[in-house]
N, C-alpha and C positions, 0 to 999 in steps of 0.2 A: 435535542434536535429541534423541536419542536418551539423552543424558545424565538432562535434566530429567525425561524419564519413566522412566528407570531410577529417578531421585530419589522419584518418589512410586511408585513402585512396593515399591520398600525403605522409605520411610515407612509405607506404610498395613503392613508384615510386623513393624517396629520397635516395634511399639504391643502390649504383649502383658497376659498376666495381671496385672503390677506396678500400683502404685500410681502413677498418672500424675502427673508432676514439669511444673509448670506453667513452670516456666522453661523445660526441656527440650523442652516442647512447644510454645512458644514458634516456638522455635524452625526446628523442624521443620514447624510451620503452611504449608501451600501456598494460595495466593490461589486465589480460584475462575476467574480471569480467567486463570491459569497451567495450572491443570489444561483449560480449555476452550482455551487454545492449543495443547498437545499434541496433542489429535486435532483441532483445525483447523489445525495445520503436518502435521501426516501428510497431510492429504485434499489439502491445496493442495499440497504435492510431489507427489503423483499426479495432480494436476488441473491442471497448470501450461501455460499456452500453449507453444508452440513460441518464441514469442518474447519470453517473459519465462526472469527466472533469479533464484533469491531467495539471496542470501547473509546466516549469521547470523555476525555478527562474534563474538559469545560464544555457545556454544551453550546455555551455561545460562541466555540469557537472551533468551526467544521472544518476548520482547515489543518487541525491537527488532531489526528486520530493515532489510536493502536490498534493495529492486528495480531491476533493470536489464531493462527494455523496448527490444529492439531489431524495428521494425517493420520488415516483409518487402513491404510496399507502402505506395501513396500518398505523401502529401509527404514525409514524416516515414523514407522508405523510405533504409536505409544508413546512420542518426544508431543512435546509442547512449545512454540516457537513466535518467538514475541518479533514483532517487528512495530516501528512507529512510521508515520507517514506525514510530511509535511508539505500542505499544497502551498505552492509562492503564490505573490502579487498577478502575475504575469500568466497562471493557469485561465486558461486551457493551450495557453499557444506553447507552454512548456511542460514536464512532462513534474509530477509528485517526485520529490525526493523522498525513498524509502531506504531503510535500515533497518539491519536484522540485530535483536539487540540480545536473542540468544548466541552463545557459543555451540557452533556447528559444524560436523566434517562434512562436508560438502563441493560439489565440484562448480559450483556456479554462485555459491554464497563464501565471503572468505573469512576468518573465525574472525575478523575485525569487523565483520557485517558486511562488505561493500557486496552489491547483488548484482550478478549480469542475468538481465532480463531486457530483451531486443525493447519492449515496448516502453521501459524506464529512461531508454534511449534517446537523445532529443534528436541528433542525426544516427541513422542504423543505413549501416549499407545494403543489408538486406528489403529493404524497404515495409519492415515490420516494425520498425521504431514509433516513440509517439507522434500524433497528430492531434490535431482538435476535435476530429470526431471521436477518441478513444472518453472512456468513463474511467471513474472511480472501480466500478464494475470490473473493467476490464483488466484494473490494477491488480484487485484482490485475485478473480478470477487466475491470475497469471502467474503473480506469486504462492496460492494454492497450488498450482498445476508443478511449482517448480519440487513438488516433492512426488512427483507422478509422470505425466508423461511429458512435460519440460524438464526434466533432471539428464542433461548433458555433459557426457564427458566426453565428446568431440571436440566441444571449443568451450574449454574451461577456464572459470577468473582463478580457482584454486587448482593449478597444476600439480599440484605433489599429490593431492586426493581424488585427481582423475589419475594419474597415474598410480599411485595405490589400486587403485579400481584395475585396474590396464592388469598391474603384476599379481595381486591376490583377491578376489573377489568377497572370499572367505573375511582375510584378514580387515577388509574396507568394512564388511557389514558389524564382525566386533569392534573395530574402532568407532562408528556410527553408535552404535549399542552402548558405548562407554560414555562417548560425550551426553547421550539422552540422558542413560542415568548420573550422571555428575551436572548437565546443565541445565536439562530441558524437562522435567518433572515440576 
């Protein structure tokens, strides 16, 4: 992490009285999406639930992360649950595309990963979707929650496992208990 803002840190001192070399500069250009990831990867390592853990596979590159949520209760309590997170060009005015890359019986995550989380949303009718004030923070923050008190089976992307839920409650939490131990250990 610490790289990339060393990088603009040594960019903005590199820039002196000379005649600026537009190739050169070129080069040295930092996205504005990159510089507003360095201090939103600072805040969310300081702000990280107890049960998330974020790993950057290249450090110099904050715009793609792993989450791994391991929840301390409820169904989901003892699975281990990998998710990758890919910020575009175009953040903050668009929202991280995330994916859940464990296999999961879940009523808002579908075993192909796709996640319904209002704030992943670019338009949400509820007017909970993203916006540009939203953080990385808020990201993680929400997808944690989705194994606690965001876990919906009202308006579910996996209908057969909110419906499981609806007809056996029993029978949902041993299937939940199958897939941990078969995907998420």
């Amino acid at each position: 992490m610490l790289t990339l803002a060393s990088k603009l840190k040594r960019d903005d001192g590199v820039r002196g009285p000379r005649a600026p070399n537009p190739a050169a500069e070129s080069t040295r250009r930092v996205s504005v999406r990159d510089k507003l990831l360095v201090k939103e990867v600072a805040e969310l390592e300081a702000n990280l639930p107890c049960t998330c853990k974020v790993n950057f596979p290249d450090p110099n590159k904050l715009h793609y992360f792993q989450l791994t949520v391991t929840p301390d209760e409820g169904y989901y309590q003892g699975g281990k649950f990998q998710f990758e997170t890919e910020v575009p060009d175009a953040y903050n005015m668009v929202p991280p595309k995330v994916k859940c890359l464990t296999r999961i019986w879940h009523p808002n995550i579908t075993e192909t990963g796709e996640i319904c989380l209002s704030l992943l949303r670019e338009h949400s009718i509820d007017g909970t979707g993203w916006a540009p004030t939203r953080t990385l923070k808020d990201v993680v923050w929400g997808l944690n929650s989705l194994f606690t008190d965001l876990l919906n089976f009202d308006d579910p992307l996996n209908i057969e496992a909110a419906e499981h839920h609806l007809r056996d409650k029993e029978d949902f939490r041993n299937k939940v208990e199958d897939y941990i131990k078969r995907y998420a250990r």
